[in-house]
N, C-alpha and C positions, 0 to 999 in steps of 0.2 A: 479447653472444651471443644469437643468435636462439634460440626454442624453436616447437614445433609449433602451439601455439595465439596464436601473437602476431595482433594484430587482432582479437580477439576478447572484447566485451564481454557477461559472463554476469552480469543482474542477479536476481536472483532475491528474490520473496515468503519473508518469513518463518516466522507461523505459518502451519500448512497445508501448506507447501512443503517448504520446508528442515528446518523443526522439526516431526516429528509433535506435531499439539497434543491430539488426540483421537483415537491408536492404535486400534487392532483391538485384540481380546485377545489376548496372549500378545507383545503387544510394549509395550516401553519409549517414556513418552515422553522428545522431548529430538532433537538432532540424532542421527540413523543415523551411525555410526564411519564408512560409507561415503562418507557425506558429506564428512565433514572428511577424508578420504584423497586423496578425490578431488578438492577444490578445492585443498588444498595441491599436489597433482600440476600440476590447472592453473593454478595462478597459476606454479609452478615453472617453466612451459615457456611464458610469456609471456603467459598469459589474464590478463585483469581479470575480475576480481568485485568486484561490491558488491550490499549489500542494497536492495531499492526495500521499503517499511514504511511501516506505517501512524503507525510511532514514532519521536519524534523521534531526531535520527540522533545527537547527542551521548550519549543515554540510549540508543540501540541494542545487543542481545545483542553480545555479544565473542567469542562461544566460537569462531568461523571469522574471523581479522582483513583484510576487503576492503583490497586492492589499490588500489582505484576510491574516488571521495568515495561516503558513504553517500546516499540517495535515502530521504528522511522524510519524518515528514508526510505520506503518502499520496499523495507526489509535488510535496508544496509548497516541499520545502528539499532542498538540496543542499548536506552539510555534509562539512567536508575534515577525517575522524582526526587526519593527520597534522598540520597545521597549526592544529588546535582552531577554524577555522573554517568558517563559516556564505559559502559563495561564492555562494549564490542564492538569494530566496526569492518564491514565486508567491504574494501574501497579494489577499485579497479588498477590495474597496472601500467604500462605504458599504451595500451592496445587504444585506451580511451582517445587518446591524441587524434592516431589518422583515423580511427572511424568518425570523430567528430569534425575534423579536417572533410571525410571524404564527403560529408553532408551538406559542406558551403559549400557558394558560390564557387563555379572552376572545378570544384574537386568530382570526382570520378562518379558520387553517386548522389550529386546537386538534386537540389530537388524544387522543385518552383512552389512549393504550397508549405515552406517553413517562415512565416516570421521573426524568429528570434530564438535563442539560444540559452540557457541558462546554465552555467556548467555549477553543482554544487559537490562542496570537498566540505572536510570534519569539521571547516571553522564556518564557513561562509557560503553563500551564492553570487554568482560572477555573472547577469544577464547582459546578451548582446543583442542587435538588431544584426540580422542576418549578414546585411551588408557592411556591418561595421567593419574597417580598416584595420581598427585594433584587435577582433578577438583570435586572429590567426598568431600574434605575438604572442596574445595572453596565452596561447594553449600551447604553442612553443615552452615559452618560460615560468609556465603554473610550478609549483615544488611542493603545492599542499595534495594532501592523498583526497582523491577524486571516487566520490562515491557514486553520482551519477551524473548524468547530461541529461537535459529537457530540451525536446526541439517543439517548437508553438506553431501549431498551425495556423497558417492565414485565416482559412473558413474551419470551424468546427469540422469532424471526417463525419460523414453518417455510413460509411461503409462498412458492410460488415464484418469488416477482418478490422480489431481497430487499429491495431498496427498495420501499416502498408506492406504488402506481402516482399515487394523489393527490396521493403529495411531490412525486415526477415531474415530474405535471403543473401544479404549483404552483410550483415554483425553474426551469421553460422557460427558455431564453433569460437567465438572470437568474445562479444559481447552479449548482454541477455537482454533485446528488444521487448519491452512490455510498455501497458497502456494506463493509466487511472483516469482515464475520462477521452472526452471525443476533440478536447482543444492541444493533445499533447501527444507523443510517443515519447519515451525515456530508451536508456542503456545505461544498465548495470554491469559489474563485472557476471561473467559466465554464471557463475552458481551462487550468485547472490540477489535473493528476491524476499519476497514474504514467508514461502515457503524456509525454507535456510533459516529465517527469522523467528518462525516459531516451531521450528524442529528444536533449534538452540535454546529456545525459553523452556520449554515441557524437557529438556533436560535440564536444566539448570535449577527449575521449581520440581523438578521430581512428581509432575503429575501425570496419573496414571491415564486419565485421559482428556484429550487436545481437542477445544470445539472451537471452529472458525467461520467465520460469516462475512461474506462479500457481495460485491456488486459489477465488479468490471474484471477486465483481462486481468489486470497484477494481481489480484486477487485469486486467479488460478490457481497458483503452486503452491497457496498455504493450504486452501481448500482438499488439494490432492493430500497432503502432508498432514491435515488432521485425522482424526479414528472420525468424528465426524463434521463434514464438510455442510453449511450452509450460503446457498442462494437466497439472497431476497427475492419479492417476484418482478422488482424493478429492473433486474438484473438483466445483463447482457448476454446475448442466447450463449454463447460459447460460455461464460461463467456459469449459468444455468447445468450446459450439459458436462461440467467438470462437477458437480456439485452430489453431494449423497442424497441432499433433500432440499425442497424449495421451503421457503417460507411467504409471511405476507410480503407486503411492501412496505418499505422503510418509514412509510409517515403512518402505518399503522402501526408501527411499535414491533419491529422485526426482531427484533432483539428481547423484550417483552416475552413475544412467542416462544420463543428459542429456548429461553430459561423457564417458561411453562413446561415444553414438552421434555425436558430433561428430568424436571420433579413429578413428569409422570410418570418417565421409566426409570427412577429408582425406587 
């Protein structure tokens, strides 16, 4: 049985998005009831949904259960609920070593406002305190495939670039600097992001078209890579102007909206 929204894949950003993470006053965090009304509606009538996160897709919120494989890792894994499998994974090469080398202490592109490190690979996460002793060994002798690094900032960044323009221009060409929030910067390999992530899923489900919805930098390159790209109005101006179309803000049921105006224009 056909339903109104068949071909139609809605991946959608977590915190930020789907989940108010940091409400206005007078609202609840947590997914909006709207939310979950509303994907339940569309997955009923033939949409896919799934999460694209920053987090792994096995450990992924459950409270809305995707249709679609999960989109983790920040676009580096593509993991199947139903089948408790891991169908793809975009891991970095040796490049990850010295870029994450040149970021401690001593190395070339040290930086004083990292505290800690978290290197995560297909099985696990490995966090260090900057100055740990030990994580220049670990990253010497890691052998599991490295999908991304997380570097934690001391203070939250409020600056506008939310990656530091230096990281930038120091991972060129080499690794993919992005951001999901103002206490982190991440590196992925080159061409693996969110974007990558659900170019791969709208082929794999064979849908005819790709709606995507975020809130921060990483959230960029899926946005570019959907037919259509959703901002919340939470959103971070650079996500904003990567975006086809803004929507509410996430504790008013961004997500809600988003599957409104699609049942308008079909």
């Amino acid at each position: 049985m056909s339903g109104k929204f068949d071909g139609i894949l809605l991946c959608s950003d977590y915190d930020g998005t789907l989940y108010a993470h940091n409400p206005l006053p007078g609202f609840p965090a947590g997914i909006p009831q709207e939310n979950i009304d509303a994907l339940q509606y569309f997955m009923a009538e033939g949409g896919l949904f799934t999460l694209c996160t920053g987090r792994r897709g096995k450990s992924a919120p459950m409270d809305i259960v995707p249709n679609a494989p999960i989109i983790g890792l920040s676009g580096t894994e593509i993991y199947d609920a139903c089948t408790d499998t891991v169908k793809r994974l975009f891991t970095m090469g040796e490049e990850w070593r010295q870029i994450t080398m040149d970021f401690l202490p001593g190395g070339c592109a040290a930086r004083e406002d990292i505290a800690k490190i978290s290197i995560v690979t297909d099985r696990d996460s490995y966090p260090f305190l900057i100055n740990d002793p030990a994580a220049p060994a670990f990253i010497a002798a890691c052998s599991e495939p490295v999908c991304k690094v997380l570097f934690y900032f001391t203070v939250p960044r409020t600056a506008p670039d939310p990656v530091p323009p230096e990281v930038r221009a120091h991972c060129r060409s080499i690794v993919n600097p992005l951001s999901n929030g103002r206490n982190a910067f991440q590196i992925t390999a080159l061409h693996a992001h969110k974007g990558t992530g659900v170019q791969y899923l709208k082929e794999q489900t064979g849908a005819r078209l790709l709606v995507c919805a975020g809130d921060w930098d990483g959230d960029i390159p899926m946005l570019r890579e959907a037919d259509i790209g959703y901002a919340v109005a939470n959103a971070h101006e650079s996500t904003k102007a990567a975006a086809h179309r803004i929507t509410v803000r996430a504790e008013n049921g961004a997500i809600a909206a988003i599957i409104a105006d699609l049942e308008k224009e079909l």
